[in-house]
C-alpha positions in Angstrom: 50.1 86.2 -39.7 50.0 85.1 -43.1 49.0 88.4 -45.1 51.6 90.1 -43.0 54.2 88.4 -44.3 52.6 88.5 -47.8 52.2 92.0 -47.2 56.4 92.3 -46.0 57.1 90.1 -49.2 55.3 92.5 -51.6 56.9 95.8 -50.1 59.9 94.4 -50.4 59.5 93.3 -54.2 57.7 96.6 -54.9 60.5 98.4 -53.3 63.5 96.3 -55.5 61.6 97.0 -58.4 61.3 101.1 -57.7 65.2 101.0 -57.3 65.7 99.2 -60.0 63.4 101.7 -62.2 64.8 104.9 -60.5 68.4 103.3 -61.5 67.5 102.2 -65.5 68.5 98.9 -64.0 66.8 96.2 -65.2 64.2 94.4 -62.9 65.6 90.9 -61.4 64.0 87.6 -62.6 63.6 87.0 -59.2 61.5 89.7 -58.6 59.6 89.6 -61.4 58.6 86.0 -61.1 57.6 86.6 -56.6 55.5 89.0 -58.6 53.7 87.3 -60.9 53.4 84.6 -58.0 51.5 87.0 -55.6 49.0 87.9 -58.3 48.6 84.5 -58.8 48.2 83.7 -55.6 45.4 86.8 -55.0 43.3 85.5 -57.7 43.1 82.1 -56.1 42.8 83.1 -52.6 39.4 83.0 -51.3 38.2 86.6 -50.6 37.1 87.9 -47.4 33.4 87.3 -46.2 32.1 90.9 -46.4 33.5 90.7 -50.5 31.8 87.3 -50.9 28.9 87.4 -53.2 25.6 86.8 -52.0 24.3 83.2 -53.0 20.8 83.9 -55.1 18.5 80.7 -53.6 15.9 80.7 -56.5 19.2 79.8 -58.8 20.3 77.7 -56.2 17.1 75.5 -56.0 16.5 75.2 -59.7 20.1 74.1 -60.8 19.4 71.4 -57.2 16.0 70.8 -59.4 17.5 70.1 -62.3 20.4 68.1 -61.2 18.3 66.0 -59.3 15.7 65.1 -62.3 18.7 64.3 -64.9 20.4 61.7 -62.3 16.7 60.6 -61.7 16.8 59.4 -65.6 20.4 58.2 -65.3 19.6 54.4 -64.0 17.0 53.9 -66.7 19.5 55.4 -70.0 22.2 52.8 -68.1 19.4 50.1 -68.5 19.0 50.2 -71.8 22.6 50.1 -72.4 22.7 46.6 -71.3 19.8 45.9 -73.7 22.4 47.0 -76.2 20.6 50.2 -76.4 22.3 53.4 -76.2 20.4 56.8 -75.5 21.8 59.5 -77.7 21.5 62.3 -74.9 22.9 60.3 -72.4 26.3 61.7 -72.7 24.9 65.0 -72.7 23.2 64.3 -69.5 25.9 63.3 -67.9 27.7 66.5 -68.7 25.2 68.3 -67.9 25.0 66.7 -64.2 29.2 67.3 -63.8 28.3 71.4 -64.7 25.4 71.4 -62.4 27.2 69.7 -59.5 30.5 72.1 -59.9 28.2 75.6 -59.9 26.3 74.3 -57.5 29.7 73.6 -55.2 31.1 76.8 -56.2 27.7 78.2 -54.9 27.9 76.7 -51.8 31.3 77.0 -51.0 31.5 80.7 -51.8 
């Protein structure tokens, strides 16, 4: 239902925007900007199962791996911090874990 009326939206914007070439009238701001929207909306929308890339589970398990031995050392950098102690790759880890977790959602979810 929905990518029918996308489709109807898009013939009818491609259609304006033919007349308006065949004429040597400029193209409407209107148009142009429904445009723009439906290629923004294509690149966002989730595609289709059979276009989905296959998950690879060797990367899959080592980023899990890794992400699960940096937030293993975590609670001991956050120790010494109260000692008045602070790591110098902490911050790094932590980065590191925010990456991990958000390709390994993007994995997932694909």
């Amino acid at each position: 239902m929905k990518s029918s009326i996308l489709n109807s939206l898009l013939f009818l914007f491609l259609s304006a925007s033919l007349l308006c070439a065949q004429t040597g009238r400029p193209i409407p701001a209107g148009v142009r900007q429904a445009d723009q929207a439906q290629d923004q909306f294509e690149k966002n929308s989730v595609p289709p199962i059979g276009q989905r890339s296959a998950i690879d589970p060797a990367k899959l398990k080592h980023d899990a791996d890794e992400l699960a031995a940096l937030a293993q050392s975590v609670p001991t950098a956050v120790d010494q911090t109260t000692k008045g102690i602070l790591p110098k790759d902490l911050n790094d880890k932590l980065k590191r874990i925010e990456k991990l977790a958000k390709e390994l959602r993007s994995q997932i979810s694909r």
